[in-house]
GUTILUM-492366 format. One record per residue (C-alpha): x, y, z. Coordinates in nm, 4 decimals, always signed. Each point is the difference from the previous one (the first is absolute). Last residue first. Example, Ala and Ser with C-alpha at 12.3 -4.5 7.8 and 13.67 -1.06 7.14 Angstrom:
<sites>
+1.3670;-0.1060;+0.7140 $
-0.1370;-0.3440;+0.0660 $
</sites>
This chain:
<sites>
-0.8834;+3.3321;-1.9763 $
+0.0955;-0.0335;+0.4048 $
+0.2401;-0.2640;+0.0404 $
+0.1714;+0.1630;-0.3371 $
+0.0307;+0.2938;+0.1644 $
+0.0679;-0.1316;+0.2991 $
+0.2966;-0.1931;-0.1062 $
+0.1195;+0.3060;-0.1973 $
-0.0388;+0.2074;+0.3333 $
+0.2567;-0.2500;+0.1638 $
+0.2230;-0.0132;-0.2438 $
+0.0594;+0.3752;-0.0001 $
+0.0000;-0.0062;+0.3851 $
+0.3347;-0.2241;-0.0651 $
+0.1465;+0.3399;-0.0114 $
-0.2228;+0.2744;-0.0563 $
-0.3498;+0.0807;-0.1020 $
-0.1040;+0.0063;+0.3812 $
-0.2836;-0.2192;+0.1367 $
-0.3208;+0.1594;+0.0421 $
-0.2855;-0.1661;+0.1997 $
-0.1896;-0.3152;-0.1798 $
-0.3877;-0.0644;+0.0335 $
-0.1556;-0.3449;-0.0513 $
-0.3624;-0.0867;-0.0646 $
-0.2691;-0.2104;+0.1347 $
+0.0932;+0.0058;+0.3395 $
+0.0324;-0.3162;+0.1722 $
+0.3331;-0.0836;-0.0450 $
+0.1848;-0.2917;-0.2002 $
+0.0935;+0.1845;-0.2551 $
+0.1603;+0.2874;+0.2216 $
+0.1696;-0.2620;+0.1819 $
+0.1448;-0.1066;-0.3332 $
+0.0839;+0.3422;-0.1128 $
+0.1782;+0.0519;+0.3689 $
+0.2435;-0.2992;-0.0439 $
+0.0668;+0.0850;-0.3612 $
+0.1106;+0.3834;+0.0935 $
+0.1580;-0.1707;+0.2905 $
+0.3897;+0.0072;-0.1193 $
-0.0439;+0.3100;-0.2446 $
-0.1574;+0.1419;+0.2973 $
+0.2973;-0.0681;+0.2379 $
+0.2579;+0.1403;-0.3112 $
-0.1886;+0.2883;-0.0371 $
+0.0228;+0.1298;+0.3774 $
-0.2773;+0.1975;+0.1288 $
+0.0635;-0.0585;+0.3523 $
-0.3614;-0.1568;+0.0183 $
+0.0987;-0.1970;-0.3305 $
-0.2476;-0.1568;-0.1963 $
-0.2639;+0.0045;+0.2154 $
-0.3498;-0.1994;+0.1200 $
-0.3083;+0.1721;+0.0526 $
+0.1132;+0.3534;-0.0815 $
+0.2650;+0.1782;+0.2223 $
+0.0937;+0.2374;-0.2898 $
+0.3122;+0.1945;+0.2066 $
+0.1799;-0.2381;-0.1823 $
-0.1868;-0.2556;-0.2450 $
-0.3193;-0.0928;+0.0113 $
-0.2409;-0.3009;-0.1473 $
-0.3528;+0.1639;+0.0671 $
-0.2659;-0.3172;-0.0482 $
-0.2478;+0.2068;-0.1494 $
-0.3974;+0.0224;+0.0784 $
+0.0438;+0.2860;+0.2780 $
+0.1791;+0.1681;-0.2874 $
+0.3605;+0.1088;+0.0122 $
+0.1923;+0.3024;+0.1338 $
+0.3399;+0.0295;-0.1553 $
-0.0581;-0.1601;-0.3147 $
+0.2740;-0.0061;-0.2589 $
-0.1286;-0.3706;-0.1748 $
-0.3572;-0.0692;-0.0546 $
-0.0649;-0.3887;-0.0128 $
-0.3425;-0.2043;-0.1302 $
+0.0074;-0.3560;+0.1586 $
+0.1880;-0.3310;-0.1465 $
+0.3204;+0.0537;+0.1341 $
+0.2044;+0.0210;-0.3541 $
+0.3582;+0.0175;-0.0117 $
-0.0235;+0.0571;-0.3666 $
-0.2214;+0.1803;-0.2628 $
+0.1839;+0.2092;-0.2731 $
+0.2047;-0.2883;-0.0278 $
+0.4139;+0.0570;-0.0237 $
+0.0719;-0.2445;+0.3342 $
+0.1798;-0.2417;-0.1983 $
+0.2208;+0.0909;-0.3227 $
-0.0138;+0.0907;-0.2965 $
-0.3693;+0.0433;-0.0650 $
-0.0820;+0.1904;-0.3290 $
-0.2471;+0.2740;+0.0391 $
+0.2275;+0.2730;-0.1879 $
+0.2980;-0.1324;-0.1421 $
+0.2852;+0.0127;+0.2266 $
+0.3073;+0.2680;-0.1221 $
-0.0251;+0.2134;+0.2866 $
+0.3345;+0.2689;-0.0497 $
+0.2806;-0.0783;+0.1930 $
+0.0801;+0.0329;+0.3348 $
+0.2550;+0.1430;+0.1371 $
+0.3385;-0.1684;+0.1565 $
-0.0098;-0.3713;+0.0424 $
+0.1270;-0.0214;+0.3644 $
-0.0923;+0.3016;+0.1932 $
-0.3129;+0.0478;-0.2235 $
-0.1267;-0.3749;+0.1335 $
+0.0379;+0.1480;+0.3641 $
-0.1444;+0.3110;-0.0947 $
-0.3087;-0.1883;-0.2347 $
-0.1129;-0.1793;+0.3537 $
+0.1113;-0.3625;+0.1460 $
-0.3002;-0.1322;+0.2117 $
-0.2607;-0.0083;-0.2803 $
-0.1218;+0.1814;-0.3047 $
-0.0411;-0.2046;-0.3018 $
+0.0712;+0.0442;-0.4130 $
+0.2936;+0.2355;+0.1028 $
+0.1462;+0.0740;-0.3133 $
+0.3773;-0.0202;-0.1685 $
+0.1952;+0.1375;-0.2942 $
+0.3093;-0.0703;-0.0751 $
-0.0424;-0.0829;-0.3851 $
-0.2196;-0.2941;+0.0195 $
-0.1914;+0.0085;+0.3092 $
+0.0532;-0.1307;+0.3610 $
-0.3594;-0.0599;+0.1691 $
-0.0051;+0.0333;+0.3870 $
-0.2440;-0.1091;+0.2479 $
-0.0054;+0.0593;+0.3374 $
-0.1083;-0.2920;+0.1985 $
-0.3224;-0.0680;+0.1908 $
-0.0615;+0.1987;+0.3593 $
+0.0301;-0.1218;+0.3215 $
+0.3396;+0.0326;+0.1045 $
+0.0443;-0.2372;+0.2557 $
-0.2929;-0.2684;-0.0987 $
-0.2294;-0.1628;+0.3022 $
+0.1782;-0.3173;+0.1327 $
+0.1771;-0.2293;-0.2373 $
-0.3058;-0.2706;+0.0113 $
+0.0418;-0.2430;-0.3237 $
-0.2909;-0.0796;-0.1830 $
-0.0683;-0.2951;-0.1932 $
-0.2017;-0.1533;-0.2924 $
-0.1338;+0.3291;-0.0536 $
-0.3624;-0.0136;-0.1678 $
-0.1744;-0.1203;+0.3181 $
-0.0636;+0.3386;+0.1569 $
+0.1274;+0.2546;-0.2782 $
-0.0828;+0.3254;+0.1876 $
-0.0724;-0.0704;+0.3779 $
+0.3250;-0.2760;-0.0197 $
+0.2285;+0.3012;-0.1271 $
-0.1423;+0.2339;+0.2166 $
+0.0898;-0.2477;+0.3452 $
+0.3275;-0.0281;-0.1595 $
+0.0941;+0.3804;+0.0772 $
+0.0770;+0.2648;-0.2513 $
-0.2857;-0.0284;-0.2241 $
-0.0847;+0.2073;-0.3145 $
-0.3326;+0.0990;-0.0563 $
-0.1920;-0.1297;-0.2895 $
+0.0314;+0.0878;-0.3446 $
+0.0709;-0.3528;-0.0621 $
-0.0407;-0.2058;+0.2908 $
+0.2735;+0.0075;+0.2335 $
+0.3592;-0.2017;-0.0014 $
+0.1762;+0.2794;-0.1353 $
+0.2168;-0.0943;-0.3090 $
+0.2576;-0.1928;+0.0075 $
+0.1680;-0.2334;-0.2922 $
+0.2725;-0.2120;+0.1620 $
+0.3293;-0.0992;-0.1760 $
+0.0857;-0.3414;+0.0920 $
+0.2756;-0.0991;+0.2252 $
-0.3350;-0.1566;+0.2350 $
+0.2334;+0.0216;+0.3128 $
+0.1841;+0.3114;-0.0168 $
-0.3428;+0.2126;-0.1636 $
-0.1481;-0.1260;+0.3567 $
+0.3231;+0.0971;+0.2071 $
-0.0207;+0.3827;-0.1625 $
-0.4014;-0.0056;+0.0298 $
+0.0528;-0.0932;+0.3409 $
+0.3070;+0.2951;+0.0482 $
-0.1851;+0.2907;-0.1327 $
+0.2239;+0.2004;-0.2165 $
-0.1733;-0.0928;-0.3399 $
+0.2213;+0.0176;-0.3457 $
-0.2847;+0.1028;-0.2123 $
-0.0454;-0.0475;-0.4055 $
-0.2451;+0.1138;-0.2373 $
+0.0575;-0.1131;-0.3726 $
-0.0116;+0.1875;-0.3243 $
-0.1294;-0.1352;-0.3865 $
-0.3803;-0.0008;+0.1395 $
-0.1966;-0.3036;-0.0809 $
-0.1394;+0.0112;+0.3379 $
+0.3282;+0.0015;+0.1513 $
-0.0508;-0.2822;+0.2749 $
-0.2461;-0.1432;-0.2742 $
+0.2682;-0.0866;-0.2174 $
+0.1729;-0.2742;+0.2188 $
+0.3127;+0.0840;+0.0806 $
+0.3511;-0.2150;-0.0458 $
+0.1539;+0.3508;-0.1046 $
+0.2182;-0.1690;-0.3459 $
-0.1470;+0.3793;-0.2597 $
+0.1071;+0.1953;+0.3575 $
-0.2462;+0.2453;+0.1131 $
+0.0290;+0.3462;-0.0479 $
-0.0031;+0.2019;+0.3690 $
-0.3135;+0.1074;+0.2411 $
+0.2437;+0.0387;+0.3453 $
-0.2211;-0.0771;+0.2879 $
+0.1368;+0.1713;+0.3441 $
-0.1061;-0.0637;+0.3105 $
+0.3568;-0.1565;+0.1929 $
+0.2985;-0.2368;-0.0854 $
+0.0140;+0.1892;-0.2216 $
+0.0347;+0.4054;+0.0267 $
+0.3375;+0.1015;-0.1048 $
+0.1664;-0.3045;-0.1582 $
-0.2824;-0.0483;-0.2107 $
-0.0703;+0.3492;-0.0926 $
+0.3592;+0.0185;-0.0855 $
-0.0586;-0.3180;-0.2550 $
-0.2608;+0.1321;-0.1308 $
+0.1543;+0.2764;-0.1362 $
+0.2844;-0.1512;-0.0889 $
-0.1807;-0.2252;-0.2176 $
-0.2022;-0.3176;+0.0684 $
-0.1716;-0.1991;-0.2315 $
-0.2579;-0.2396;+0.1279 $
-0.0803;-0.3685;+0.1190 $
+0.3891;-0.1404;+0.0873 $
+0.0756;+0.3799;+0.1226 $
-0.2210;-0.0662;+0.3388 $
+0.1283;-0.2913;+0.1348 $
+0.3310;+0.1358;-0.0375 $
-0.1361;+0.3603;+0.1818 $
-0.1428;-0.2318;+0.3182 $
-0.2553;-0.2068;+0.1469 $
-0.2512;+0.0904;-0.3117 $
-0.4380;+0.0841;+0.0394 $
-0.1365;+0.0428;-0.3415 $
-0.2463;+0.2619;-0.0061 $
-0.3693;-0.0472;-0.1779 $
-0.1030;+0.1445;-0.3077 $
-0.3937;+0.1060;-0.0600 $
-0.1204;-0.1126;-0.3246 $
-0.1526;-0.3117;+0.1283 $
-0.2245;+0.2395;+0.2176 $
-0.0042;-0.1656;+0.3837 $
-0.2971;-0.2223;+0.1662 $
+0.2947;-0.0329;+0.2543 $
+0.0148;-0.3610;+0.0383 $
-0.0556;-0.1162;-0.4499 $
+0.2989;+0.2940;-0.0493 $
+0.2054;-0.2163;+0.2380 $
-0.0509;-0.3443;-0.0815 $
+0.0240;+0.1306;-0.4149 $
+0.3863;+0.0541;+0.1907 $
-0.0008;-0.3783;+0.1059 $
-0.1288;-0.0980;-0.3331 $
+0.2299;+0.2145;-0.1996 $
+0.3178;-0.1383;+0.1522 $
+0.3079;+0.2081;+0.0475 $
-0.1250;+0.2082;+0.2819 $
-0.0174;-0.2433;+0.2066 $
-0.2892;+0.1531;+0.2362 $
-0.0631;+0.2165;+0.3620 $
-0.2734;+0.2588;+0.0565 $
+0.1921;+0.3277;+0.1670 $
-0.0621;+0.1101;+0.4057 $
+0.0805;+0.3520;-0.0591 $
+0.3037;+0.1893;+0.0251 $
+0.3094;-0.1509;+0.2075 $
-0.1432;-0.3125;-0.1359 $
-0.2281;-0.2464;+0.1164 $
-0.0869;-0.3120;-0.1453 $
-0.2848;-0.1509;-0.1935 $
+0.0005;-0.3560;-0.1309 $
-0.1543;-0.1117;-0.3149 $
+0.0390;-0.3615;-0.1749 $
+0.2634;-0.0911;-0.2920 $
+0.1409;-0.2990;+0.1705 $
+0.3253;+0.1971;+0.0426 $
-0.2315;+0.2530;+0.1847 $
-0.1320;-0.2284;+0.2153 $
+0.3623;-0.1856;+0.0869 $
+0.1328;+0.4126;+0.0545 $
-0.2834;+0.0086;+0.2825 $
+0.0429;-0.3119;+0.1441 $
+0.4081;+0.0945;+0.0214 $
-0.1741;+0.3321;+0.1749 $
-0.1970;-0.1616;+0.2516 $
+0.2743;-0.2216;+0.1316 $
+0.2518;+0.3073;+0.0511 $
-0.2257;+0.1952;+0.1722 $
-0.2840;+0.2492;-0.1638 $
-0.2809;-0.0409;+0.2442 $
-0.2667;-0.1877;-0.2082 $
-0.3423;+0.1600;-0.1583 $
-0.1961;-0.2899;-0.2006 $
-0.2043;-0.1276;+0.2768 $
-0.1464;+0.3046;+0.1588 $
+0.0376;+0.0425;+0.3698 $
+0.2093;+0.2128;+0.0013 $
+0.2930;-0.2012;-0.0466 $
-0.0621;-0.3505;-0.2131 $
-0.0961;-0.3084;+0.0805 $
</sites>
């Protein structure tokens, strides 16, 4: 029996995570946390265990998933690295950053991980269970979070088993998530130039330190890249209105600083806290009474610039 008192959610020891990496050689589904989000687990190399994926999440086939990698050399067998990526590599993996980079003609992949696209995701992970489970299956693991499509993203086990229930073969119980918040995402372009395609936990001065400026956007309008670029995303189910200081009597307030609310972000205001419960407090806010959901003001700045995007999209 499981932790928690559901039967697929296991502590992540030793034990737990060679079953684990024996599931997801046999092609089955296993989530596991990451310094992020807790991410849906497959081979990425086998187009039934990835279909596996797309089939649990209710997800668009044209929507790319991220391709999880223990190091840099696992990474530069399935795409093309220049200096460029290689110096985001070194800089910010292990750690949230997805790199969006040509994929190699001999990547083992199956197609769907790309959806047909000519460019692969990839993620070095920091978090150590998702380091020992890539370790033991030597595979290269596509990721995305383990949620219902559209759905909010979890950060503890206990979401993970609430949203997919008996699709997930296993879960493996890391605790609640450090940072929070998915990856940044980064797309390299021919020529030198480079786009943001996701806000997250590494912002455009940290990337502008390394790469230089950016260049001009070169994505074709409505075309998905990358996850996390749907209009509608992070969904709690219940009508939202974001920058409210004073809410309804029908909201669920979620504040943030000197915004109490029901539940907060950050009472000390701090971006980095809220980035790490903004999923936390959208679930309780799902789960509340009230029939709709009120947000207080976060700051444009920082990692505040991925949080707004998140409700933005929760809230469209």
């Amino acid at each position: 029996m499981g932790s928690n008192s559901h039967p697929r959610i296991f502590a992540a020891t030793p034990q737990a995570i060679v079953r684990a990496a024996q599931l997801l050689r046999e092609g089955r589904l296993v989530a596991v946390p990451t310094e992020t989000v807790y991410g849906l687990a497959a081979r990425a190399d086998t187009d039934d265990a990835v279909a596996a994926i797309y089939r649990a999440k209710g997800r668009p086939a044209f929507n790319p998933l991220i391709v999880h990698v223990p190091n840099i050399a696992s990474a530069q067998t399935l795409a093309e690295f220049d200096s460029r990526a290689h110096a985001l590599a070194h800089r910010f993996w292990p750690g949230p950053l997805t790199l969006v980079l040509p994929r190699r003609a001999s990547a083992p992949l199956a197609d769907a991980v790309t959806a047909g696209l000519p460019t692969v995701a990839l993620r070095c992970p920091a978090h150590p269970v998702m380091q020992q489970l890539l370790a033991a299956v030597a595979l290269p693991l596509a990721a995305p979070s383990a949620n219902r499509s559209a759905a909010i993203s979890p950060t503890t086990a206990r979401h993970v088993a609430q949203s997919l229930g008996d699709a997930v073969d296993l879960i493996l119980d890391g605790g609640a998530c450090e940072r929070g918040l998915e990856s940044t995402i980064v797309a390299l372009r021919p020529g030198g130039g480079w786009e943001i395609l996701r806000s997250g936990p590494i912002g455009r001065s940290e990337l502008v330190a390394v790469l230089g400026a950016s260049g001009e956007d070169r994505r074709v309008p409505g075309m998905i890249e990358a996850p996390g670029q749907m209009s509608r995303h992070y969904s709690p189910g219940k009508p939202m209105r974001l920058g409210i200081v004073n809410a309804d009597a029908d909201e669920f307030h979620i504040g943030f600083g000197a915004v109490a609310g029901d539940i907060t972000l950050s009472a000390r205001g701090d971006p980095r806290e809220a980035a790490r419960r903004l999923y936390q407090c959208l679930h309780a806010a799902a789960a509340a009474e009230q029939r709709r959901i009120a947000v207080a003001p976060v700051p444009e700045q920082g990692v505040g610039i991925a949080i707004n995007d998140r409700l933005r999209r929760a809230a469209s």
